[in-house]
C-alpha positions in Angstrom: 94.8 84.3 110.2 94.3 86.1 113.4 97.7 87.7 112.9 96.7 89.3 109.8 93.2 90.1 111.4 94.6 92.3 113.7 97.1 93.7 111.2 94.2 95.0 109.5 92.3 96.4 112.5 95.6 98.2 113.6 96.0 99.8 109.9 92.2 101.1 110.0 92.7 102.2 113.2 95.5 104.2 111.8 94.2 105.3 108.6 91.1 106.8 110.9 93.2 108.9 113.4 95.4 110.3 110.3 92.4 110.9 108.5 91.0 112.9 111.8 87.7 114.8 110.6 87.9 114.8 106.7 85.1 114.2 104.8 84.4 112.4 101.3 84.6 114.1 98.4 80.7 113.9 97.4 80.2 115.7 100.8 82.6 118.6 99.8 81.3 119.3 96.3 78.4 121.6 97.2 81.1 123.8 98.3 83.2 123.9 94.9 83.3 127.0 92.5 84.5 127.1 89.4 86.9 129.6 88.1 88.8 129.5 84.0 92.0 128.7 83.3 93.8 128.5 80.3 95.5 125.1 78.8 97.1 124.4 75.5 95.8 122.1 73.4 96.5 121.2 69.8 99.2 124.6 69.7 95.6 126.5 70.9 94.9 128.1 73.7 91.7 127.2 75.1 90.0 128.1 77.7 88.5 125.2 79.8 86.7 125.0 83.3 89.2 124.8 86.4 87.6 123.8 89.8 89.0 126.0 92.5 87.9 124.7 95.9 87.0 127.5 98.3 86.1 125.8 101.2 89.2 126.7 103.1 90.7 130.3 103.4 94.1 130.4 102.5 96.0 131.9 105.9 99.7 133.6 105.4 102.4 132.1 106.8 104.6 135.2 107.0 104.7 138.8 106.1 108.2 138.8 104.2 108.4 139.2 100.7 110.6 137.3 98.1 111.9 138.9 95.4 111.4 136.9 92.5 113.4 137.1 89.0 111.6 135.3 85.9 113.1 134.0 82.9 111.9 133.0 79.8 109.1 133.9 77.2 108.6 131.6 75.4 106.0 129.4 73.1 104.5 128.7 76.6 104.9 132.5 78.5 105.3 130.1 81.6 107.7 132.5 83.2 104.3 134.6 83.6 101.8 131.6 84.0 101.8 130.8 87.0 101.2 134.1 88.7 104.4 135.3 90.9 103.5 138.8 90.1 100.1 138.2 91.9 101.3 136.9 94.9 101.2 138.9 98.2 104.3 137.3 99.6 106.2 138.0 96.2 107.8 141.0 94.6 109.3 140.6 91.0 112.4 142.2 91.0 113.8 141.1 87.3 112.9 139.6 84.3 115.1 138.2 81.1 114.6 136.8 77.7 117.2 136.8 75.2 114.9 138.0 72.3 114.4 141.5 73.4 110.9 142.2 72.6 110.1 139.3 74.5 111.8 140.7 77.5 110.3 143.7 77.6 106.3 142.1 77.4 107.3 139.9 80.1 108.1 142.9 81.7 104.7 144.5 80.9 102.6 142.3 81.5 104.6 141.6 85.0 104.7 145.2 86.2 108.4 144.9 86.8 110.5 147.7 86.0 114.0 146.0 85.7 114.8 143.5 82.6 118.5 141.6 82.1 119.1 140.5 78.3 120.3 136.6 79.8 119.5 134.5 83.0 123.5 134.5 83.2 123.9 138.7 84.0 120.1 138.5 85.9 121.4 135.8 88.4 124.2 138.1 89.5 121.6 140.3 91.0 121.9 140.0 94.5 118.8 142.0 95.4 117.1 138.7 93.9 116.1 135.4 96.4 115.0 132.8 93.8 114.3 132.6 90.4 112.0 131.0 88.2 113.2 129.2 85.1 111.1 128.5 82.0 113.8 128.3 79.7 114.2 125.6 76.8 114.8 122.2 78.4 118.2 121.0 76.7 119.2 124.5 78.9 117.5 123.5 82.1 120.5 122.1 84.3 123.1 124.7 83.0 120.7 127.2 84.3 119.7 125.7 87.3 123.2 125.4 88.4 123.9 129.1 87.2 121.3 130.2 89.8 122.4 128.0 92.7 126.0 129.3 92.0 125.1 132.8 93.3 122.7 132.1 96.1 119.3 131.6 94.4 116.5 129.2 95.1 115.3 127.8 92.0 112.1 126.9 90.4 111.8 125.4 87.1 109.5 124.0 84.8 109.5 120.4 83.5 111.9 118.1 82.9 114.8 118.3 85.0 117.0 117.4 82.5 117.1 116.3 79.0 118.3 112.8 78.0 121.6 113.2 80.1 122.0 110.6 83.0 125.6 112.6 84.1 123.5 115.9 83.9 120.7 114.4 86.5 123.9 113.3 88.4 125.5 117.3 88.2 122.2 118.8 89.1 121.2 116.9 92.3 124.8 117.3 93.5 124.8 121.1 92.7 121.7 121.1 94.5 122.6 119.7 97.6 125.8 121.1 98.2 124.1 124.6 97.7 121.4 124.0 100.8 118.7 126.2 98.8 115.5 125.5 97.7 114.8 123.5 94.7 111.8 122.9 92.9 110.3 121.3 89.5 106.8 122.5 88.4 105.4 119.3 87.3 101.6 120.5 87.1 99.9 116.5 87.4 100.8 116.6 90.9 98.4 119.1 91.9 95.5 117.9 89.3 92.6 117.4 91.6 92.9 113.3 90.7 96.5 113.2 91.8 96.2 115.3 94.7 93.4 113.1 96.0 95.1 110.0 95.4 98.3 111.4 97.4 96.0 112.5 100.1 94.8 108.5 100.5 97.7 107.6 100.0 99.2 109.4 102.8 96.6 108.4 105.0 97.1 104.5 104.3 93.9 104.3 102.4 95.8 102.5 99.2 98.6 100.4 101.4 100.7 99.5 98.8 100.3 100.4 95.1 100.0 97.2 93.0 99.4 98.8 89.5 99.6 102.5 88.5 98.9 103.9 85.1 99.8 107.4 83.2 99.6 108.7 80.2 100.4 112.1 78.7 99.0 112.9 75.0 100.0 115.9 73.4 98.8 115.0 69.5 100.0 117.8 67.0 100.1 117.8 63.5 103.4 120.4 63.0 106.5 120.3 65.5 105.3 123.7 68.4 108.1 126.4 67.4 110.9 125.9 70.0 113.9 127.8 71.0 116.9 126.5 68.4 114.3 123.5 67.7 114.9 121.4 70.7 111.1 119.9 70.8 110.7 116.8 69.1 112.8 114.8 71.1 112.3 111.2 72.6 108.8 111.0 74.0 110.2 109.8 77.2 112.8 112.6 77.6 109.4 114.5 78.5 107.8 112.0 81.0 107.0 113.7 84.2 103.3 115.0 83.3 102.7 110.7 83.1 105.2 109.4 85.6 103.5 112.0 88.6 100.8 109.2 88.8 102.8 107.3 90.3 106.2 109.0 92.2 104.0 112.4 92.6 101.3 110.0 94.4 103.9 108.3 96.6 107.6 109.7 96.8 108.5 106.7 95.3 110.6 105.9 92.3 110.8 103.5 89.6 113.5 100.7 90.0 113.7 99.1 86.7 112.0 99.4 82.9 110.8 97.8 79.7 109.8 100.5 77.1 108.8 100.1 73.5 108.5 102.7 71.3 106.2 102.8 68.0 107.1 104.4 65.3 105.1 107.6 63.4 102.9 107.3 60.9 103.5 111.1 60.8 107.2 111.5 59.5 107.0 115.7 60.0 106.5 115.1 63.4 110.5 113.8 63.5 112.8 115.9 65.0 115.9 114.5 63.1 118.8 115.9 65.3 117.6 113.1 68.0 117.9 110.3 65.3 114.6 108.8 66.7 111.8 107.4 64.5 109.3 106.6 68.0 106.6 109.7 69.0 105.1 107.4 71.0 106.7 105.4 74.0 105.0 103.2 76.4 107.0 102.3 79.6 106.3 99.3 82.0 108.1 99.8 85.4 108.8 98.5 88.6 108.0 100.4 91.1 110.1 101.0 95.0 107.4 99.4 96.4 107.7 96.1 93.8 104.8 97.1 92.1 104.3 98.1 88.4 103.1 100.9 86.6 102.6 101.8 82.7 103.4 105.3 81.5 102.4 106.4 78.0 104.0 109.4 76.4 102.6 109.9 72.9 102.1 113.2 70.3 101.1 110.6 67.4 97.2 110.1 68.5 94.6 112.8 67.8 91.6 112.7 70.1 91.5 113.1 74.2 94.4 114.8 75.3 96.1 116.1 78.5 97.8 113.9 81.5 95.7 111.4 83.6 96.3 108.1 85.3 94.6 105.4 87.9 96.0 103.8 90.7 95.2 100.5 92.2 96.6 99.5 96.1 96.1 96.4 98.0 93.4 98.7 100.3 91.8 100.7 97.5 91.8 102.0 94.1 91.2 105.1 92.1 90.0 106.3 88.9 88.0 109.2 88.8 86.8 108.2 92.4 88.1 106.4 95.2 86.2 102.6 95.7 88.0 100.9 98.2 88.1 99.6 102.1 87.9 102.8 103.6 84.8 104.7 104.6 86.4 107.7 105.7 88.5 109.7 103.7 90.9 112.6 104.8 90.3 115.9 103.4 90.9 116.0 99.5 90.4 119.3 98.6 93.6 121.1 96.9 95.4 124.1 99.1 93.2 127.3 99.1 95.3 130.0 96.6 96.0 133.7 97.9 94.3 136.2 97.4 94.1 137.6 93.8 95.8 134.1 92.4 94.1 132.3 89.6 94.5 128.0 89.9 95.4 128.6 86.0 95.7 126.1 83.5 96.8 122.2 83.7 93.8 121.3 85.8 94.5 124.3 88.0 97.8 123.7 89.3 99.8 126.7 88.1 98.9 128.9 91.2 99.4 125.9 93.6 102.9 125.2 92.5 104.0 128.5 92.7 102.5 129.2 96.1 104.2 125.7 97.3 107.4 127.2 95.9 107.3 130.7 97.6 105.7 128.4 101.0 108.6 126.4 101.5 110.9 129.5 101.1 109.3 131.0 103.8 109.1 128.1 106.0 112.5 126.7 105.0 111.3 123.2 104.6 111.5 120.7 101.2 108.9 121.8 98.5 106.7 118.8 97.1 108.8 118.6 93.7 112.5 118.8 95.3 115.2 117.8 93.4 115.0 113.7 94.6 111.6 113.4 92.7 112.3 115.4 90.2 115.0 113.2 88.9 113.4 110.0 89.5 110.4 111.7 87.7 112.7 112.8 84.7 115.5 110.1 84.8 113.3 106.9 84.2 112.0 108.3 81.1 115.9 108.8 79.8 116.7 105.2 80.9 113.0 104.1 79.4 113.7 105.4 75.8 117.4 103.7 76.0 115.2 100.6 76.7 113.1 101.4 73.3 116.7 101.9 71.3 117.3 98.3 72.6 113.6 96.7 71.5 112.5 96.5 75.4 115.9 95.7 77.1 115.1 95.6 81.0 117.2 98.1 82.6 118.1 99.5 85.9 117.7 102.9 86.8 119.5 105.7 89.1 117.5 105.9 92.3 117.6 110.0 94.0 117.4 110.5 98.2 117.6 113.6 99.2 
């Protein structure tokens, strides 16, 4: 007993000295404003209150520019969503879609001059550093790859891959052999819950996770309109916005799953090309740490949508708040944005992603999303729905190091 008592002395006096002079939450909220962003829901666009901390100033890290090339258009206009033209260390050099018109208003509303008819002939560009990727996701590795292959850092929107375990395996190898940036845009991970809860985290203010929850709802009533109709698939081919509330939280991954899938009561909904009959998929995992977690990923279920999750740790838990041991929390708020960048839409993480991106060019370190969690985010939703094809087979899944 004394053993354990001065354990858990030693771990507070820890937590304390990493946690330096932060301040709770309910101290810093005087100091919010809010700003809009935009975030689809139910195929509309709606505008919905963002918080945008502003009690820091956000403080350059260098005066060199990166020249930027976006592609894709899409449903989504991701490519122009999260605000590259904006940035003062960014120039956007090119821009592509294949369906010209689309090309040249990504051009527009970009303010860049040059446009490439495919990501294959703009890659070749060697005026370009890195390039942003929102391209259809059965495409996403091919791409990817395509840009490492001539010298570009890469940034891409969610998932990593799509379905393929020996495409995850391609990818991470591509990436690492090349020694260039990569990094996945999974927006949960800087949603003002999940950025918290990393924060504690980090600061041993959870010790080990016990239980973690996610869940990502997306309820339509006709399929969104999708490049050569690849939406549809397997709810957990798309599992990152849900799985972040755990791996985003912790750099962890899942070890092993159990995942049942219910069928629709909304037969349009099917995609038939992925011979699946389940829109919604729920996952139980084990975690790296030998805890569990329960990810949801379901379009079947009108009402509340969007991502969230909770978190409970053997020092503290978190849903909505932090209650726990700790008195003294380390500094939550999110990374002030530069100048002239909007926090944008998915809880107002679009600006903060693609500042991290451009951030870790600059400073040649590992952005948040690199290529490890971005496979264990994507991967243990491909081996999850092979569980649901199997009625809840337990199976073993591909752990990523980088």
């Amino acid at each position: 007993m004394k053993q354990a008592s001065q354990n858990l002395s030693s771990d507070r006096r820890k937590f304390i000295r990493k946690a330096g002079a932060g301040v709770a939450t309910i101290a810093m909220a005087p100091y919010f404003s809010i700003a809009s962003g935009v975030q689809a829901t139910n195929n509309v666009e709606e505008k919905i209150p963002v918080i945008q901390e502003t009690l820091k100033e956000w403080v350059p890290v260098s005066d060199r520019k990166i020249r930027v090339g976006l592609v894709g258009y899409g449903y989504s206009h991701f490519s122009a969503a999260f605000g590259f033209q904006d940035h003062p260390n960014v120039e956007v050099v090119a821009v592509s879609d294949l369906i010209p018109e689309r090309c040249a208003e990504l051009a527009k509303v970009t303010r860049c001059n040059k446009t490439y008819p495919s990501l294959e002939e703009l890659v070749k560009d060697k005026t370009i550093d890195a390039v942003m990727i929102s391209t259809d996701a059965p495409s996403h590795v091919r791409h990817c790859i395509e840009a490492l292959k001539y010298g570009k850092h890469v940034a891409v929107n969610v998932p990593a891959v799509w379905g393929s375990l020996e495409d995850a395996d391609m990818l991470f190898d591509a990436v690492k052999k090349s020694g260039l940036k990569y990094m996945m845009f999974e927006t949960s991970c800087y949603h003002e819950d999940l950025y918290a809860m990393r924060q504690i985290y980090k600061a041993g203010g959870f010790g080990k996770l016990i239980y973690s929850e996610g869940e990502y709802y997306h309820y339509t009533e006709t399929a969104l309109p999708s490049y050569n109709n690849w939406r549809g698939g397997p709810p957990q081919w798309y599992p990152t916005h849900s799985n972040a509330y755990y791996i985003g939280v912790t750099e962890g991954s899942f070890t092993e799953v159990s995942c049942l899938g219910i069928p629709t009561h909304i037969p349009k909904n099917l995609n038939p090309r992925y011979n699946s009959s389940f829109v919604t998929e729920v996952a139980l995992f084990r975690t790296s740490e030998g805890g569990m977690a329960r990810m949801v990923v379901s379009s079947d279920t009108p009402g509340d949508s969007g991502e969230k999750g909770r978190i409970r740790g053997q020092r503290g838990s978190y849903y909505g708040k932090y209650e726990g041991l700790e008195k003294v929390l380390p500094d939550l708020n999110r990374p002030p944005l530069p100048p002239g960048i909007e926090a944008g839409g998915h809880g107002g993480s679009h600006g903060r992603l693609m500042d991290e991106f451009v951030t870790s060019i600059l400073q040649d370190r590992k952005p948040l999303v690199d290529i490890a969690m971005a496979l264990n985010m994507t991967v243990s939703g491909v081996v999850a729905h092979a569980s649901a094809l199997k009625d809840g087979e337990l199976m073993k899944i591909p752990q990523y190091k980088f």
